[in-house]
N, C-alpha and C positions, 0 to 999 in steps of 0.2 A: 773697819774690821773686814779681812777679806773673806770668799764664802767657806774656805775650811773650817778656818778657827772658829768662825759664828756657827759651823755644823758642830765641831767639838765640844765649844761654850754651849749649847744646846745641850749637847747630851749628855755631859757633866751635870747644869742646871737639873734634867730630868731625875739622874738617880740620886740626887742631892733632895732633890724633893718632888715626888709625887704629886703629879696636879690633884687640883682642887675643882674637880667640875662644878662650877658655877649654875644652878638653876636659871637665871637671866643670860647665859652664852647668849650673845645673840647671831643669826645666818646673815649671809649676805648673799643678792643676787645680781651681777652686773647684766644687762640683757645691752647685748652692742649690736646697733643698726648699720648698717654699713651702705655708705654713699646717702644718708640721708637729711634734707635740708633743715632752716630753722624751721619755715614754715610748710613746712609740705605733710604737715595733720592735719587734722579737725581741733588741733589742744590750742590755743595761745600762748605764749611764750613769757605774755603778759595778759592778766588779766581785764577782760573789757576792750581788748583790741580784736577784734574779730577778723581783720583786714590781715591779722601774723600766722591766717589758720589760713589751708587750702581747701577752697568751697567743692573741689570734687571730690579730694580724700575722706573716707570715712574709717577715723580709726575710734571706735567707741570704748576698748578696751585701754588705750591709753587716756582715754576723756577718765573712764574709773579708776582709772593710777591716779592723776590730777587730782580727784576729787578727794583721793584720800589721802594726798600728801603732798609736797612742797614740787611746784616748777623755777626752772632758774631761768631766768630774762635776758642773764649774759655768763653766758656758761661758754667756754671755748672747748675744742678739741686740739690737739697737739700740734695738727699738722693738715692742712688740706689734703694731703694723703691721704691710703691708709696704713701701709704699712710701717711709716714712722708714727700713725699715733700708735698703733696697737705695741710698739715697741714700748714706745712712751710710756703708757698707761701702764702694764706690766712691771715698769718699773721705778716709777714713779718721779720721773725726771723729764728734762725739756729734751726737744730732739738735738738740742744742740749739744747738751750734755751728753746722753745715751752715744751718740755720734750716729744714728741712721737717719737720712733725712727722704730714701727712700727706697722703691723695690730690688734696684740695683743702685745700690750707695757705690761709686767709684772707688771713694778716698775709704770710704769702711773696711769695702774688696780688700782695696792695697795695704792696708793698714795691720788686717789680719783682725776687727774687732771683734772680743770674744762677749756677747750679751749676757753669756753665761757665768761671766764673774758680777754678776749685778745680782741684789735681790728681788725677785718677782714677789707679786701679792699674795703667791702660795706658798712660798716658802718663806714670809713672813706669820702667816696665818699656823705655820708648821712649830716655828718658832715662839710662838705664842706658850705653845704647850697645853693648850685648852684641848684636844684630843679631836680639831678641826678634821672633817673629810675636805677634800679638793675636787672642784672638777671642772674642766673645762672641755665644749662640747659645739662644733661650728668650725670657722674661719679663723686659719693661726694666723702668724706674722713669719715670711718666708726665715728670713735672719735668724728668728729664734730655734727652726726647726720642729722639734718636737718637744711638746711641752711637758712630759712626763719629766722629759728632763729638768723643770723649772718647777716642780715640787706640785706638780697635779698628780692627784691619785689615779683620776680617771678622766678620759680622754676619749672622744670618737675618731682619733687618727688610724684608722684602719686600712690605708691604704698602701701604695708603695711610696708615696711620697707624702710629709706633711700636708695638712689639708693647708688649701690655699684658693684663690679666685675659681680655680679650674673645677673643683668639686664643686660650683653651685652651678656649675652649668653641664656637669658631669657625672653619673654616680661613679665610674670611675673612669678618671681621665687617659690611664694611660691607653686603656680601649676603647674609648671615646664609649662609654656604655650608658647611654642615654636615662636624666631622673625621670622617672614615673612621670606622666602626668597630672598623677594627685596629688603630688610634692614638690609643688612649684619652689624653685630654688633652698630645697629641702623645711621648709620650715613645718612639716608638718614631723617629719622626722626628726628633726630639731624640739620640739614638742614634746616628741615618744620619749625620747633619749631623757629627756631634764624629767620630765613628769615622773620616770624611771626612779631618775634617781632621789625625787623626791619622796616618793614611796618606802626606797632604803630607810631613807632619814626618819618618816614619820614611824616606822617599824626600832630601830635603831636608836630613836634619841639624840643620834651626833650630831652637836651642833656642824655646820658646814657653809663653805664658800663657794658659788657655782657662777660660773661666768659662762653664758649662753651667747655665741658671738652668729649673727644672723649673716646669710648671704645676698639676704634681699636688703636693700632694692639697687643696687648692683647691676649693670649690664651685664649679661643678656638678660632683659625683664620678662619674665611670666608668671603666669596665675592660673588658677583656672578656670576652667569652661566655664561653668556656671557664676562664679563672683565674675569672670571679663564679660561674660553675655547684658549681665544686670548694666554694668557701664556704659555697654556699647549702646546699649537702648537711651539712657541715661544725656550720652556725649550725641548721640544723633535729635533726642529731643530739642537739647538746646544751640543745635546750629542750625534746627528747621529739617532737618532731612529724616520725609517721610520712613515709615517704618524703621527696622534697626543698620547697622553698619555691617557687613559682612564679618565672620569671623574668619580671618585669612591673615594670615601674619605675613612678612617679608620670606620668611625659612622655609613657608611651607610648597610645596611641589606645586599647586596652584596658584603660586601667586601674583601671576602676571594677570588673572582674574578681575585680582582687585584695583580697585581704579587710585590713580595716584592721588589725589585729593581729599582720598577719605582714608588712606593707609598713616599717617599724621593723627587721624581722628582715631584710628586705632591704637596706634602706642599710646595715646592717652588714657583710652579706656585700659587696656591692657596694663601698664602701669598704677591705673586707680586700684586695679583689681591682685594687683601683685601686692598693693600700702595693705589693701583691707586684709590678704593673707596672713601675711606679718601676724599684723595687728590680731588676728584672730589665734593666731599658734602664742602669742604673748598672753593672751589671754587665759589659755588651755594653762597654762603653765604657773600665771596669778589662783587660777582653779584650782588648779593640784595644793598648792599654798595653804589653801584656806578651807580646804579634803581632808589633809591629814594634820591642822590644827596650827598649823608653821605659821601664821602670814601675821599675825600680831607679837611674834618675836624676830622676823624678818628684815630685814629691811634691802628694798626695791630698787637700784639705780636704773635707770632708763635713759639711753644716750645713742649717740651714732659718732663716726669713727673720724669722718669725714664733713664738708657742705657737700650741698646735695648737686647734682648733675644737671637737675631740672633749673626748674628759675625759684629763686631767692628773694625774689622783690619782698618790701622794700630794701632788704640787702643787695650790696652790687657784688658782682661775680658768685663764684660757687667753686666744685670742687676742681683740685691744682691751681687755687687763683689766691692770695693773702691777702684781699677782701675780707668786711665782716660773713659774705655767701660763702666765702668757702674756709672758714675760721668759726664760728658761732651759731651751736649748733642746738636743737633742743635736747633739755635734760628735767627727769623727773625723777624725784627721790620718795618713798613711801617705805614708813617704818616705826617702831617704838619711840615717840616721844616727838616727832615730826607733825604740826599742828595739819590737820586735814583743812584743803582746799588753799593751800597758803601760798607764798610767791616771796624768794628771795633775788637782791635788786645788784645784790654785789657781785664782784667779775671774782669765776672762779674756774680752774681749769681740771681737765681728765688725770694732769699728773696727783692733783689732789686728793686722787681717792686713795691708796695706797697708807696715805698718814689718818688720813680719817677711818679708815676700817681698820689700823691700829686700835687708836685710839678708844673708837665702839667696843671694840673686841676687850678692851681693858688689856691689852699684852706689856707683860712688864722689861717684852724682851727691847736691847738699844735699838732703833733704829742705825742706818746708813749715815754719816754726818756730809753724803754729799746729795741728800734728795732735793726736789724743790717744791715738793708738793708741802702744804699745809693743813691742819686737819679742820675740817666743815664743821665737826659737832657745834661750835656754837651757834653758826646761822640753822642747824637741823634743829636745833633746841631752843634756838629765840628769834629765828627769821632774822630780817634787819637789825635787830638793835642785837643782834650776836656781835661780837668782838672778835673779828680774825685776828692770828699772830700777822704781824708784820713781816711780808715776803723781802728775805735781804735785795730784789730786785722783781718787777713787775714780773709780767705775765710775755715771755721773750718766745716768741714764733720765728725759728731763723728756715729758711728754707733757700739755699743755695741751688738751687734745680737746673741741670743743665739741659732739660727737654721743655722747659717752659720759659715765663718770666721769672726770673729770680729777685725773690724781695726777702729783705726781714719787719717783720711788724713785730711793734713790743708796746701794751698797754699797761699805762700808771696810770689809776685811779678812773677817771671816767675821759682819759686823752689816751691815744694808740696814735704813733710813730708809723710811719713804712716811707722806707729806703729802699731804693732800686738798686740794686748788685751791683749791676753793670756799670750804671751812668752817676750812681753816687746821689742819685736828685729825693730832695725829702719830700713827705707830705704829712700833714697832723690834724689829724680831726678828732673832734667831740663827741667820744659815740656813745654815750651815754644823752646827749641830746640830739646828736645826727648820724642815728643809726644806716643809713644808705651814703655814707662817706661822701656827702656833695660838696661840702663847706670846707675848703684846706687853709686851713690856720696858719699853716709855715715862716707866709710874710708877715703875717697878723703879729703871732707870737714868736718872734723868734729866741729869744732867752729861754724859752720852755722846750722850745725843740731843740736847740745848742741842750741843754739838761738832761732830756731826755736820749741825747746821742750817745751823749759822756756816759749815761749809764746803762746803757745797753752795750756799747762798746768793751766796758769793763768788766760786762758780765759774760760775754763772747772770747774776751781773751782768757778769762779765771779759766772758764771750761774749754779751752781749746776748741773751739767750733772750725769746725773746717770755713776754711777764705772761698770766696767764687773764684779768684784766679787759680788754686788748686784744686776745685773739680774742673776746672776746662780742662787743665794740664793733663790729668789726670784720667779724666776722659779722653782726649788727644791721642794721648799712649796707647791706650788700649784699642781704639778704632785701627792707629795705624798698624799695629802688632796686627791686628786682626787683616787691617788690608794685606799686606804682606805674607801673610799666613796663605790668605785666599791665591796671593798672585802665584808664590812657591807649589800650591798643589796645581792650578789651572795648567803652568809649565809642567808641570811632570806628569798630570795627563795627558796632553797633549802630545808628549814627549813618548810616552805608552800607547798611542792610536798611532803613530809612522809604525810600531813595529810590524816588519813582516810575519805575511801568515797568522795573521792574529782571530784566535776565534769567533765567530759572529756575533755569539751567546757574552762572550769577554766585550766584544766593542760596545757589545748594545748596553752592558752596566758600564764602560768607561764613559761613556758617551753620556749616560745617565749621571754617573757624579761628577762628569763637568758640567753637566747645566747647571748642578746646583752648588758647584763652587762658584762657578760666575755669577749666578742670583747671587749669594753671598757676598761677592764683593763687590757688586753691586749697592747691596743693602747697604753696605759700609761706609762705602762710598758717596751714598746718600745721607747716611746720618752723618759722616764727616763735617760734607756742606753746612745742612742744616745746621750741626753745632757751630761752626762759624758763625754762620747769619745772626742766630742767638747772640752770641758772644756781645757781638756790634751794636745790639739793639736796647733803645731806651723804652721799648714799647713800655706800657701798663698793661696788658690786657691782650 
């Protein structure tokens, strides 16, 4: 059903019949972390491993998410990205499906793909007809643009350009206008905004879906003064060095001050103190919840976008890598009928949510018959012994990348496949017993992995997944268009500096935009290479 007709079937539905506000609606809250690992809290992923937590984070607000409701042990996110999960998520499909696999998709560019013929979570939640508010508030996804247009009521895109990476290290980027430094990568702002709008709701009544997408912990890291000071005392305790570690960061005007040895020792602290911020503006926001009476008809998702940049151990790799580090990511769910302090074991993914807050929500409206997500209610409602529907094909991570290694990994049951793009070569491991991917099964078992080919293969051609040899092409083209672009203007500057009599004020801007046609195809030039080198390569890693 494409999005007109289902906007029409909609509003036929309405005057045909007047909802029924339901007393039990229940809210939903996705809180998306962005760039952050399995293990890089203080929570476990599993319960009684303490070794899956990071001994310098302290995130206690997420410890009381845990406590009052279900963590998942093998939750995946979309896409080591971010902007093909958050694609993803939105719409409840695999990246290979959606077709972006990242911030400049080549074949997507060329293709013309419109995301906007897809249904997002808000204008499911629309379609519902239950008299749902929307609101999303944070970090978009470049491709979708602006989300008003995907059936969000409300939005914090107030700038000239959809928000994107650049507003967490900007309050606005096109003037480079510097965030406060009491709103380290906005999430205090991020706080005001959601708390805001929870207040609406508690005044209001309307049931609602609020998706709060964080910048942190995201490059460029900060926090502040006081939560980085506590660390920095913290990270100089425990490497011996007397007194605390200077506060001087790489950016700041002084900081050839700092001595290189303990500049290391400060992004750590620095980062510990950017998790606890989060962590603290998460909390502010569970508060407002359980202020204006919401938080026991609510229900909590807690995720990240991404694996984390940091280290992942016992995971290998992290994020842009199709490793369990940069696939497998921590998630906590808290909500009506979700047993407190509990832990589900089975593999479930971010495009998941989308059927499952159907579902919750009781909407009688059809879904999409090309999603891939499944709905969670049973494991939120009986842990383990819940019954998933049967996924027509696992849990398929295709990521054709032409700025990294290019793999696809696709997990069935407690086995996960990865193929190498380039070189065609397999590997199979058992992550559900060997979570740090050491042990490759390939030879071991090869009728499993010959099975596992066939059916990932079949589930790449259904959805037309873009091939690695049509992004190379495809990138190719556009570098050389762009060389060529670069060499036609450098000639016809150059060709404008012989003119006689030419004024000083004129040579010195010609002179000015050939440096930076030449840096230009230069740069080109260089990613050309590069994309070669890639091309050839069987790396891993």
């Amino acid at each position: 059903m494409n999005k007109i007709f289902r906007a029409l079937f909609v509003t036929l539905f309405s005057f045909a019949a007047l909802p029924i506000q339901a007393a039990e609606t229940p809210n939903f809250v996705i809180i998306y972390a962005d760039d952050l690992g399995y293990t890089q809290t203080s929570v476990p992923m599993m319960k009684g491993r303490p070794e899956l937590t990071h001994k310098l984070h302290q995130t206690p607000n997420l410890e009381k998410l845990a406590r009052r409701g279900m963590r998942f042990s093998h939750a995946y996110c979309p896409s080591p990205v971010c902007t093909s999960s958050r694609a993803s998520i939105q719409f409840g499909m695999t990246t290979a499906r959606v077709g972006c696999v990242s911030i400049h998709d080549v074949v997507m560019n060329k293709k013309q793909i419109d995301l906007g013929t897809n249904l997002s979570i808000a204008e499911m939640f629309k379609e519902a007809n239950k008299g749902y508010v929307t609101a999303f508030f944070g970090k978009g996804c470049t491709p979708m643009g602006w989300f008003k247009d995907h059936g969000y009521d409300e939005t914090d895109f107030i700038h000239k350009h959809p928000n994107g990476n650049a507003h967490g290290d900007w309050w606005e980027p096109t003037t480079k206008t510097p965030i406060p430094a009491d709103d380290p990568k906005r999430v205090f702002s991020l706080a005001k905004t959601s708390t805001d709008f929870l207040k609406e709701r508690g005044k209001d009544k309307k049931p609602f879906y609020l998706m709060i997408s964080h910048y942190a912990v995201h490059v460029r890291n900060t926090s502040l003064k006081s939560t980085r000071e506590k660390y920095l005392k913290i990270v100089a305790e425990e490497n011996g060095i007397e007194g605390s570690i200077p506060d001087i960061s790489r950016f700041d005007k002084n900081a050839d001050e700092m001595p290189k040895k303990l500049q290391s020792l400060w992004e750590k602290a620095n980062y510990a103190g950017m998790m606890e911020n989060m962590d603290s503006s998460i909390g502010m926001v569970l508060d407002e919840l359980k202020a204006q009476g919401l938080d026991e008809n609510t229900y909590v998702i807690f995720s990240s976008d991404n694996g984390g940049g940091q280290s992942n151990a016992p995971l290998q790799g992290g994020k842009a890598k199709m490793w369990e580090g940069g696939l497998r990511i921590p998630m906590i769910v808290a909500g009506p009928g979700v047993a407190a302090n509990s832990q589900c074991d089975k593999p479930v993914a971010q495009w998941d949510y989308l059927t499952t807050m159907h579902d919750l929500a009781g909407s009688a409206a059809a879904l999409p018959d090309n999603l891939d997500g499944i709905s969670l209610r049973p494991v939120l409602e009986h842990g383990n012994d819940g019954e998933l529907a049967k996924r027509d094909t696992g849990l398929v991570f295709h990521f054709p990348a032409y700025y990294t290694v290019p793999i696809t990994s696709y997990r069935d049951g407690d086995f996960k496949l990865m193929r190498h793009l380039n070189s065609g070569e397999i590997k199979l491991f058992n992550v559900a017993g060997d979570m740090g991917e050491s042990n490759d099964l390939s030879r071991a078992m090869p009728e499993k992995a010959a099975d596992m080919v066939r059916k990932l293969d079949a589930y790449l051609e259904k959805v037309g997944a873009w091939k690695m040899e049509e992004v190379y092409a495809t990138r190719t083209e556009e570098l050389e268009k762009w060389i060529a672009d670069d060499k036609e203007k450098v000639a016809k500057i150059n060709q404008q500096l012989k003119t006689d009599n030419l004024d000083a004020s004129d040579r010195k801007k010609l002179q000015a935009e050939l440096k930076s046609a030449q840096s230009r195809q230069t740069h080109h030039l260089s990613n050309l290479e590069k994309l070669n080198q890639n091309r050839k390569s069987s790396r891993w890693f």
